[in-house]
N, C-alpha and C positions, 0 to 999 in steps of 0.2 A: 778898139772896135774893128779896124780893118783886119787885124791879126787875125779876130776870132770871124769876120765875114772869109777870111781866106780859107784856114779852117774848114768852115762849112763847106766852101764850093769845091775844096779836094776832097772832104768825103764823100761829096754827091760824088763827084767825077770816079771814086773808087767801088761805088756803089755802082752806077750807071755802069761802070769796065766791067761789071762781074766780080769788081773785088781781084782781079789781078794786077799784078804790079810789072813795070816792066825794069829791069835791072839796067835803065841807063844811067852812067853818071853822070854827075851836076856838069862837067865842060870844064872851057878854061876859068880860072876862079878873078882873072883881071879884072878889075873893080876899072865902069867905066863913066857911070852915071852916080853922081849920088841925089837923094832926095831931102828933102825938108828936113824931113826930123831924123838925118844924119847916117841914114841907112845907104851904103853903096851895092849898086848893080852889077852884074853881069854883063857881058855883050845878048846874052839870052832873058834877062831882064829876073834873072833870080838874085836872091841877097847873098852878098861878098864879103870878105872881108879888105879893108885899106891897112896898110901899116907903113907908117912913112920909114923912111932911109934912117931916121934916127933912134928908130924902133916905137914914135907912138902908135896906138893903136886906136881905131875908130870906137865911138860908144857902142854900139853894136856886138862888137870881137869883147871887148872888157864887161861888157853886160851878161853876157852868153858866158863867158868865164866865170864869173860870182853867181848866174843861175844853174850853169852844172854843175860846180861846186855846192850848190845849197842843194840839188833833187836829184842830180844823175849819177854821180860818181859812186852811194854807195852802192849801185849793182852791179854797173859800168867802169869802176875804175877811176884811180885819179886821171886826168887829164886826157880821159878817153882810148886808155891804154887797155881796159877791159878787166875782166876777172875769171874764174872761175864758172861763175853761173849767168854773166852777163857778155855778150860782143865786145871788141871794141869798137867805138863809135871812130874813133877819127879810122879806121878802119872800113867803116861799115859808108860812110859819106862816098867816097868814095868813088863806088857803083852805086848808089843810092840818087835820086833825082829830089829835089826839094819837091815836089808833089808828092812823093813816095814817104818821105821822111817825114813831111805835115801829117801825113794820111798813120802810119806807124802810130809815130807820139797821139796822135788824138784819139787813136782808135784801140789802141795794143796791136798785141799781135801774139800766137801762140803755135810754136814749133812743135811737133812731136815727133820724136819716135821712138825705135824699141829700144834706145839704149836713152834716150831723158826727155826730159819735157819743160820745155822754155815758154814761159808766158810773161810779157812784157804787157805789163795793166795800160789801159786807156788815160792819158791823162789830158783829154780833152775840156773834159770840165773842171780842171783845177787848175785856176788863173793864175797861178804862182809856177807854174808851167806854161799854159794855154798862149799866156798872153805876151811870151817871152821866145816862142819857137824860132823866131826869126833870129834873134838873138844866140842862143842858141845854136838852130845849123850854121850861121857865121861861124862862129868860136869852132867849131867839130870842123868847118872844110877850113878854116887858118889850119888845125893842129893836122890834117888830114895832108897838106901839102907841106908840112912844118916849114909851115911860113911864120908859126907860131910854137915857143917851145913849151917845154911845160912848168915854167914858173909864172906868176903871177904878171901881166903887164906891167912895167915897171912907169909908162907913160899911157895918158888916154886921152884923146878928145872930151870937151865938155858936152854933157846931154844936153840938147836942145830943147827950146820949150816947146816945139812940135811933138818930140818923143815924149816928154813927162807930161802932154794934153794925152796924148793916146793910152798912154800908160795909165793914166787916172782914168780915162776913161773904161778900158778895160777889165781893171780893177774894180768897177761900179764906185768912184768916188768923183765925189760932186765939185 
């Protein structure tokens, strides 16, 4: 539920700007806070990735890995390395601000010009997305500082029942 209230208030917020973005990047990615349901902060209070010394990795980083695996990669590339007709994301994080990158995923977005035309669909109302973005831009800023490489996390923290309350709720299950 918090996911998709966040959501909402960066597309007002991208509404209310006029709909421009501004090309800051997310900062330093040092995880300094974490919360309940097992998500780590920023010194700027955006979601990070932790990965301990012995290469585990927070549920959040391994979540966001098996949800870009399941929706992003085939336009995006394995491991946000890109394609053809698609960015690379751990590329694209970057310069990209976690308000810009909610704002993106939720809303699309479509590039033209004379020589092609990129349109990246809205995937704000499909919860098998929506409700995982956090997840998600973790996994894209690990790969983006390859703090994180491109095989599967080999260690993960366990999901909290914080995360799997939000996540059902999200989801619309009772």
């Amino acid at each position: 539920m918090r996911q998709i209230c966040s959501v909402i208030a960066v597309m007002m917020i991208f509404v209310v700007s006029g709909g421009s973005a501004v090309a800051e990047g997310p900062g330093d990615p040092t995880a300094v806070k974490k919360e309940d349901d097992g998500k780590w902060l920023d010194k700027d209070g955006n979601p990070t990735y932790k990965i301990s010394a012995d290469g585990t990795v927070d549920w959040f980083t391994y979540s966001g890995y098996r949800r870009y695996h399941s929706d992003c990669h085939v336009c995006h590339g394995p491991d946000g390395m890109g394609s053809t007709y698609a960015p690379a994301l751990r590329d694209s994080v970057k310069s990209m601000s976690y308000g810009d990158f909610l704002g993106v995923v939720a809303s699309g977005r479509k590039n033209i010009s004379a020589a092609q035309e990129n349109v990246m669909p809205a995937f704000g109302d499909n919860p098998n997305v929506a409700c995982y973005m956090d997840d998600l831009y973790v996994y894209l800023r690990a790969r983006s500082t390859d703090a994180l490489g491109r095989q599967r996390p080999a260690k993960k923290e366990e999901k909290t029942e914080a995360y799997t309350q939000a996540e059902d709720a999200c989801m619309g299950k009772k």
